[in-house]
C-alpha positions as CSV (number, residue, x, y, z in Angstrom):
1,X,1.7,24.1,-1.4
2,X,2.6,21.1,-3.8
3,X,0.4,18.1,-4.3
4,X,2.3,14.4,-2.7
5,X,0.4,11.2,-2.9
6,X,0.7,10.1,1.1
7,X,1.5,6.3,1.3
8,X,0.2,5.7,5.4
9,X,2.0,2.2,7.1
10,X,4.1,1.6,3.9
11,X,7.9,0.3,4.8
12,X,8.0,-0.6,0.3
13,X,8.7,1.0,-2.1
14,X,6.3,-0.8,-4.6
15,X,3.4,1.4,-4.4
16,X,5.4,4.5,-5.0
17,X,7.1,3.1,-7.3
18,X,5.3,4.3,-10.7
19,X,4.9,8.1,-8.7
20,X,8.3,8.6,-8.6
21,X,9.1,7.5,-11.6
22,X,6.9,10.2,-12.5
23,X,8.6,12.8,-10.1
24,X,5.2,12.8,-8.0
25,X,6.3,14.2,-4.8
26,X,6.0,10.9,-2.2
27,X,5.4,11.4,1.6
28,X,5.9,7.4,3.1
29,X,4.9,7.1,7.2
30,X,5.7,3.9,8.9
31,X,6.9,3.4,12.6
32,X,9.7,2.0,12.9
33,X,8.9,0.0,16.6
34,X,6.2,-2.1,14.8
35,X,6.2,-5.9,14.3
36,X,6.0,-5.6,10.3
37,X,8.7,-2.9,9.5
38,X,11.5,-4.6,8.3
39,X,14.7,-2.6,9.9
40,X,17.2,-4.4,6.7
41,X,14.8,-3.7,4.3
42,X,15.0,0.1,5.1
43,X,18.4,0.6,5.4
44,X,18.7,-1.0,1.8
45,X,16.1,1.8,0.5
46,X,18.5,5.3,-0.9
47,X,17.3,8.4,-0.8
48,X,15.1,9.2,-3.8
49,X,14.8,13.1,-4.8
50,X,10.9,13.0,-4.6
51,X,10.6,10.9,-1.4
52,X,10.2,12.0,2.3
53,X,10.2,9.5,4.4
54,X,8.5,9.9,8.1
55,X,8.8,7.8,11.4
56,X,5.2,8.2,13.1
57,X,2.9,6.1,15.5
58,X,-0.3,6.2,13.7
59,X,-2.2,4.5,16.2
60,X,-4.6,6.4,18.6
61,X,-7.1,9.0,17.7
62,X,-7.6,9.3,13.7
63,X,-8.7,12.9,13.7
64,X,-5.0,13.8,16.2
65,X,-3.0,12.0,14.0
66,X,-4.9,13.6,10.5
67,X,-4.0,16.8,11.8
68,X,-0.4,16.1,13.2
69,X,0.5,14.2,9.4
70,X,-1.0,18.0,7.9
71,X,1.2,19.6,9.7
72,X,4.3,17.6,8.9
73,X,3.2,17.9,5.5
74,X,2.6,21.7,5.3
75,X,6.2,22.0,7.0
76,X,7.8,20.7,4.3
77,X,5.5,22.7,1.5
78,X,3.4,19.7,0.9
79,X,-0.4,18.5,0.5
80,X,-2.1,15.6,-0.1
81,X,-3.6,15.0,-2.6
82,X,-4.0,11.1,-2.9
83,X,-4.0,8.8,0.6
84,X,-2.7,5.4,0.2
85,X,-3.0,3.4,3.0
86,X,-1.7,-0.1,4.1
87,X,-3.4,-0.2,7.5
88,X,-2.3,-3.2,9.9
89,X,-4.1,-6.5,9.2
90,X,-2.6,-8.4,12.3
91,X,-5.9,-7.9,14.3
92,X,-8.3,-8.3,11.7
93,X,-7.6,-10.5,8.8
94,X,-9.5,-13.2,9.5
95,X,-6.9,-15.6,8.8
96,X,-6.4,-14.6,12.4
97,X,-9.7,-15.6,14.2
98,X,-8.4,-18.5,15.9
99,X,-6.2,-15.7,18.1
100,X,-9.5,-12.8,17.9
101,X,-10.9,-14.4,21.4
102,X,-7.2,-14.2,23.4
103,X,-6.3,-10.8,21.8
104,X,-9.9,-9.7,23.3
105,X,-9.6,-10.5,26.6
106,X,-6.0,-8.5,26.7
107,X,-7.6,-5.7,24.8
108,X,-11.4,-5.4,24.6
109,X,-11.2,-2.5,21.8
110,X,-8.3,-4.3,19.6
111,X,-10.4,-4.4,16.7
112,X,-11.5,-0.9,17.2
113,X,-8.0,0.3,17.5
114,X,-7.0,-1.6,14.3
115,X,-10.1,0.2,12.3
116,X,-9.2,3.6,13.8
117,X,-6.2,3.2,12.1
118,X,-7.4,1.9,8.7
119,X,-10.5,5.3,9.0
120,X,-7.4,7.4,9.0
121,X,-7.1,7.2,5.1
122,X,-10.9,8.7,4.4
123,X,-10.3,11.7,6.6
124,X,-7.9,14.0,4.2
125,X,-10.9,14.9,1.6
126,X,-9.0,13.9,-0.8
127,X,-9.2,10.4,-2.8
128,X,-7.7,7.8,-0.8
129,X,-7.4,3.9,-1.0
130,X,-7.2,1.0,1.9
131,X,-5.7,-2.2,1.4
132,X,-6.1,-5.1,3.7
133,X,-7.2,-8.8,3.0
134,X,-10.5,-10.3,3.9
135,X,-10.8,-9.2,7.0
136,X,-13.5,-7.7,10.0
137,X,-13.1,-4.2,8.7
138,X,-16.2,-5.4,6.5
139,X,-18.2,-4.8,9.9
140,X,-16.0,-3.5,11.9
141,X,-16.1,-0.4,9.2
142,X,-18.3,-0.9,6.1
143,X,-17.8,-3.2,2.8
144,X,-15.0,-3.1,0.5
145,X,-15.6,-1.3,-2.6
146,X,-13.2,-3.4,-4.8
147,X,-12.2,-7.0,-4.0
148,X,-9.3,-8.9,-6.7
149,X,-6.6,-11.2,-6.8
150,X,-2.8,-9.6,-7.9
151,X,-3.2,-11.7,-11.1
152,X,-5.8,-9.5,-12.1
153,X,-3.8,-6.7,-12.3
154,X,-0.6,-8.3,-13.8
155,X,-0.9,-6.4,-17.3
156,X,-0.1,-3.7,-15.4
157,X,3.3,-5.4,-14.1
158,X,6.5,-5.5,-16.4
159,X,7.7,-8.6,-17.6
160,X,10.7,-10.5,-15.8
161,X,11.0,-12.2,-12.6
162,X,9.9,-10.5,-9.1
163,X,13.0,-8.1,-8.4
164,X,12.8,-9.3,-4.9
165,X,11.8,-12.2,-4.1
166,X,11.2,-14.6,-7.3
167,X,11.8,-17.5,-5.5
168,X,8.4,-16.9,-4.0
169,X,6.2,-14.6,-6.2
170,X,6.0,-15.8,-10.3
171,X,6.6,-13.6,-12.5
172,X,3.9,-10.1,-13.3
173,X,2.7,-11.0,-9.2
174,X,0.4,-13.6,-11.3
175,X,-0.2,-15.1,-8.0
176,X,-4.0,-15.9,-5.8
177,X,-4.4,-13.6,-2.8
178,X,-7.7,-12.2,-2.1
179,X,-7.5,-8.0,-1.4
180,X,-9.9,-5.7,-0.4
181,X,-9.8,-2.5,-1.4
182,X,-12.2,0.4,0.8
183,X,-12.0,3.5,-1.3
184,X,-13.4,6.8,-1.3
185,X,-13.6,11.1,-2.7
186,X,-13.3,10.0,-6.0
187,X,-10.1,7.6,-6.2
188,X,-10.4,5.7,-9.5
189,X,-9.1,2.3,-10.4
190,X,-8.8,1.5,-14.3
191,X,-9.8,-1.6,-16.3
192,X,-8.5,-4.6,-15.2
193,X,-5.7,-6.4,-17.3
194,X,-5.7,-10.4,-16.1
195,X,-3.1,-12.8,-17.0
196,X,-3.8,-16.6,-15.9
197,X,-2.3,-17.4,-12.6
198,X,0.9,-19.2,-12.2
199,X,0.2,-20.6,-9.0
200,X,-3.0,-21.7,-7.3
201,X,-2.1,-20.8,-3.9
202,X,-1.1,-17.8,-2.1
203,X,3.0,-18.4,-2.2
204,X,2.7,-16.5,0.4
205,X,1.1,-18.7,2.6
206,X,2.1,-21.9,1.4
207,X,6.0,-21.0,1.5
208,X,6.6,-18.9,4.5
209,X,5.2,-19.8,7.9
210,X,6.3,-17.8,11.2
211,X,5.7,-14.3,12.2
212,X,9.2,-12.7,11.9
213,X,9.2,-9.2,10.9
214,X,10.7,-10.5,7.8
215,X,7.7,-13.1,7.1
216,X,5.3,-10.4,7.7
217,X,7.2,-8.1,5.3
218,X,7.5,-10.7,2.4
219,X,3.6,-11.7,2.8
220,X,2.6,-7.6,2.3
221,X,4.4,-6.8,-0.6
222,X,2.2,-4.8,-2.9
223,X,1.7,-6.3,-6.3
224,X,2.9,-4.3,-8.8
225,X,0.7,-4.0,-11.2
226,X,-2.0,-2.6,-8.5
227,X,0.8,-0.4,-7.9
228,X,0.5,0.4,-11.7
229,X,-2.9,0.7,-12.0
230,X,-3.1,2.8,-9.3
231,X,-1.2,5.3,-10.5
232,X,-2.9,5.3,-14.0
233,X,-6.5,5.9,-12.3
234,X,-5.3,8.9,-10.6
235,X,-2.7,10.5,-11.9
236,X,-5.2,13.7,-13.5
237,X,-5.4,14.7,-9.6
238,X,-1.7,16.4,-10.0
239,X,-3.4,18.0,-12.6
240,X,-0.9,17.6,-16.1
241,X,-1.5,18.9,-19.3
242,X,-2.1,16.0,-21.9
243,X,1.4,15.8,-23.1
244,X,2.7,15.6,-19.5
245,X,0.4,12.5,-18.7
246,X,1.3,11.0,-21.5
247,X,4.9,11.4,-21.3
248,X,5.0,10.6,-16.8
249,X,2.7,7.2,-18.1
250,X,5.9,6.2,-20.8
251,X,8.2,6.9,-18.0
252,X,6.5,4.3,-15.6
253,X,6.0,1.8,-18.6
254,X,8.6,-0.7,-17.0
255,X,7.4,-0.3,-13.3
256,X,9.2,2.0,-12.4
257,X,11.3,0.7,-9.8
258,X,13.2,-2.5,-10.9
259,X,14.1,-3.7,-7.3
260,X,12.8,-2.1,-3.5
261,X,16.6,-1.1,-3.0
262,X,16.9,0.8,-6.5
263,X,15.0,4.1,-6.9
């Protein structure tokens, strides 16, 4: 079997950016019939060589769907051996509280569906990472184990305007936007590399208001240099000599991808 890093409710290509770039083989699951998958974003994403790109409903039973995603995996020679995961915030950021007690009373286990979904990462046993923003998952799960802003990452990023949306994001993702992080079986982040924020508040939320697939996919973008930094913690699990890593980390030097259509 060869090792893919597994990128769970991912419609970008930002976070698999620097793996490809590497020729890590890239497994992306989203579903397609959700209110954040942006249907014009993925028709402007090519083919990439390294990427396999699968349209599954994730929700329901963690353990079913662990073992369904292994077998799609070992059918195409595949195995995980690094779990990203950009579980659904909608039901519990809690930016959203105001709508927690109406979302209740339609669904009593909302929440618990949302954090069955968010578990799914942990249960490869292999190292995994979850990224939502403050949200219930703190209780509804455990704590976070890392908590940052984008900007705190953006030595990670390459210079230059955001490739897709710069009239929102400043340049490097030096933007505020508090992000949890729940990881687990050894993933690794490596030192941070601030730069000072451009803005003060999360563009984000202070430019785009609405819940349009297309606001939902602008306000999730993955900052870059967390992308970046991701990739440089963990790269040893596809286990490289030294003059491999060091030639796949030169190769990702620029970001990899320069734009979520280009790969």
């Amino acid at each position: 079997m060869k090792k893919c890093a597994l990128f769970l409710f991912n419609s970008s290509m930002y976070a698999m950016a620097p793996w490809l770039s590497a020729g890590v083989e890239c497994v992306s699951v989203d579903y397609h019939d959700t209110d954040h998958s942006l249907a014009a974003a993925r028709k402007e994403q090519p083919v990439h060589p390294c990427l396999t790109r699968l349209n599954m409903d994730l929700s329901g039973c963690p353990l079913s769907n662990r073992t369904l995603l292994e077998c799609a995996l070992e059918q195409r020679g595949l195995q995980a051996a690094l779990v990203i995961s950009f579980a659904p915030c909608t039901d519990l950021a809690v930016s959203g509280a105001a709508h927690f007690e109406r979302k209740r009373l339609a669904n009593p286990r909302f929440q618990e569906d949302a954090t069955e979904m968010a578990v799914l990462a942990s249960l490869f046993g292999v190292p995994f990472a979850v990224e939502n923003p403050v949200s219930v998952l703190s209780t509804t799960w455990r704590k976070p184990d890392h908590t940052f802003h984008p900007w705190e990452w953006a030595g990670y990023c390459p210079e230059g305007p955001h490739p897709e949306a710069p009239q929102l994001y400043p340049e490097q993702d030096r933007y505020n936007k508090k992000t949890c992080l729940w990881t687990g079986n050894g993933f690794q982040l490596p030192e941070r590399k601030p730069l000072e924020p451009a803005v003060g508040q999360n563009p984000g939320h202070r430019a785009l208001g609405g819940k349009s697939a297309k606001t939902k996919h602008l306000r999730s973008l993955t900052p870059r240099g967390l992308s970046r930094a991701i990739f440089v913690g963990n790269y040893h699990l596809f286990c490289w000599t030294p003059e491999e890593i060091a030639s796949r980390i030169r190769r990702t030097d620029t970001g990899g991808l320069t734009h979520e259509s280009q790969a």
